[in-house]
N, C-alpha and C positions, 0 to 999 in steps of 0.2 A: 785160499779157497773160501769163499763166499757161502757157499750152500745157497737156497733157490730165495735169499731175503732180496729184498726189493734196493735198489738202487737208484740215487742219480747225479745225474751232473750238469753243475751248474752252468748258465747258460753263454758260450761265448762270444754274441755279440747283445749285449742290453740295449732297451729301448722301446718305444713305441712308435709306430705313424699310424698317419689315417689315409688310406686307398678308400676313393669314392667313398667314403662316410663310414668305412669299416674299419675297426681299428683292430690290426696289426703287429705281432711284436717283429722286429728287425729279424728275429732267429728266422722264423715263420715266413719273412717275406724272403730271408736268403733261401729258404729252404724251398718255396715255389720256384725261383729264378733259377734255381742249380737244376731243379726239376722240368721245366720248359728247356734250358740250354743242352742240358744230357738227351733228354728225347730228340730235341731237333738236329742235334749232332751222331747219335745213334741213325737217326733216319737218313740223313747225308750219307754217312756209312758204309751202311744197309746199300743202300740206293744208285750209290756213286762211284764206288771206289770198288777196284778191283778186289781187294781181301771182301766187301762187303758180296759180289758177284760170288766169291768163293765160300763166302757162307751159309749164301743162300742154295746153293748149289751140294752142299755138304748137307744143310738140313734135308735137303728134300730126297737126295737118295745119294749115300757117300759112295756107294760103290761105283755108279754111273762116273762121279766130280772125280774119282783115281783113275778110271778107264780115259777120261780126258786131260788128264795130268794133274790134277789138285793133290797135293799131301795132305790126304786128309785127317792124317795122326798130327803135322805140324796147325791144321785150322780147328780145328776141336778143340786143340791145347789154348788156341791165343782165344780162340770164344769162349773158354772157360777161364781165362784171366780176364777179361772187358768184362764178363759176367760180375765173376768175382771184387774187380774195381770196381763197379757201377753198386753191386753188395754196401762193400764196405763205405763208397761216399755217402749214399742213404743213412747208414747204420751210424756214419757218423754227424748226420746233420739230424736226423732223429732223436736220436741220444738227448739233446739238450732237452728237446719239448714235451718227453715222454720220461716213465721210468724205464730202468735199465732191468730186464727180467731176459730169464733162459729164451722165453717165446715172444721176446721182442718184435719180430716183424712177421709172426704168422699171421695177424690182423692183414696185416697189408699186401702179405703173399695170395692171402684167399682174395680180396679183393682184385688183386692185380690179374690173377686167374678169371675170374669173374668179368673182369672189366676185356681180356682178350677173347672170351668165350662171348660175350654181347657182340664185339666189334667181328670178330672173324679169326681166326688161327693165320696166321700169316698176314696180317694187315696192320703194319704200324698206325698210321691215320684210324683204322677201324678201333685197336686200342687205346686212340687218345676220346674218339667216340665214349667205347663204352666207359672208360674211367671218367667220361663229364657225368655221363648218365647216374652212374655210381655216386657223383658226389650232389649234383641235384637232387637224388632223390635222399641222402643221407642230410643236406643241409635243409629240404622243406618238410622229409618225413620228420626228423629230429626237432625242429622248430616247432610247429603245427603237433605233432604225434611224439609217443615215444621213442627212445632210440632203437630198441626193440623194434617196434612197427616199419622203421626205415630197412631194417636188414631182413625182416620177411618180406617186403615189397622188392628189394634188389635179389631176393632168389623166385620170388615168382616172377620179374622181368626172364629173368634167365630161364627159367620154363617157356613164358611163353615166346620169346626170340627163338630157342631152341624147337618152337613146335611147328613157329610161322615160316623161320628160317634158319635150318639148321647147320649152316655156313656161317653164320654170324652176318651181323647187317651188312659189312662190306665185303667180307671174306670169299673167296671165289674158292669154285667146283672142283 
């Protein structure tokens, strides 16, 4: 047992590159590339395949998805395992770039919250939106302003999207 001292670990792939004039360590760049291929494979998923039809169907009202045969103790169970892997791959490509704490990925759960409440509740494309918005305004609030100023600017977005459109930009009625 640790107690809540700070942590880390070292990182395992080393190195640098330069993307368009930005330099990059190898962790970093694995770690967008896992994050683009899980989204766009999540959204196939989602979109494509019969379990994903059966998800979608489970989220939106289980007792309708059982009246039309879905098991929806057995899709609950496997949406909370893909949950759970998709968890753990984060936590573990994270890990190298960050320290290791109890509240590891609350930063990024509010965020990610944030970022489907901009795009819409039920819109994968809606939340790859609001998570660019999220990072635009964190990479020029932060640059330009302090980091502070970046994260009251990404909750008064979410006020006023909430006020103009309370669906999220692409999120339907």
């Amino acid at each position: 047992y640790y107690g809540g001292a700070v942590r880390t670990i070292p990182a395992v792939i080393t190195g640098n590159i330069t993307v368009f004039g930005v330099n990059l360590t190898l962790q970093r760049l694995l770690l967008g590339l896992v994050a683009i291929v899980a989204t766009a494979a999540m959204y196939w998923v989602l979109s494509a395949t019969r379990f994903g039809k059966a998800m979608r169907a489970v989220s939106i009202d289980h007792e309708a998805a059982m009246l039309q045969g879905i098991p929806y103790r057995r899709i609950a169970f496997q949406g909370f395992a893909v949950a759970t892997f998709l968890g753990a791959v984060a936590g573990a490509l994270l890990a190298p770039i960050s320290v290791i704490t109890p509240v590891l990925g609350s930063d990024y759960l509010i965020k990610g919250f944030i970022a489907v409440i901009i795009g819409g509740l039920g819109s994968v494309p809606g939340a790859i939106v609001g998570s660019l918005f999220i990072a635009m305004i964190e990479s020029v609030g932060g640059f330009y302003y302090d980091p502070s100023v970046a994260n009251l600017a990404i909750f008064v977005l979410v006020m006023v999207v909430l006020l103009v459109k309370p669906n999220g930009l692409l999120g339907s009625k």
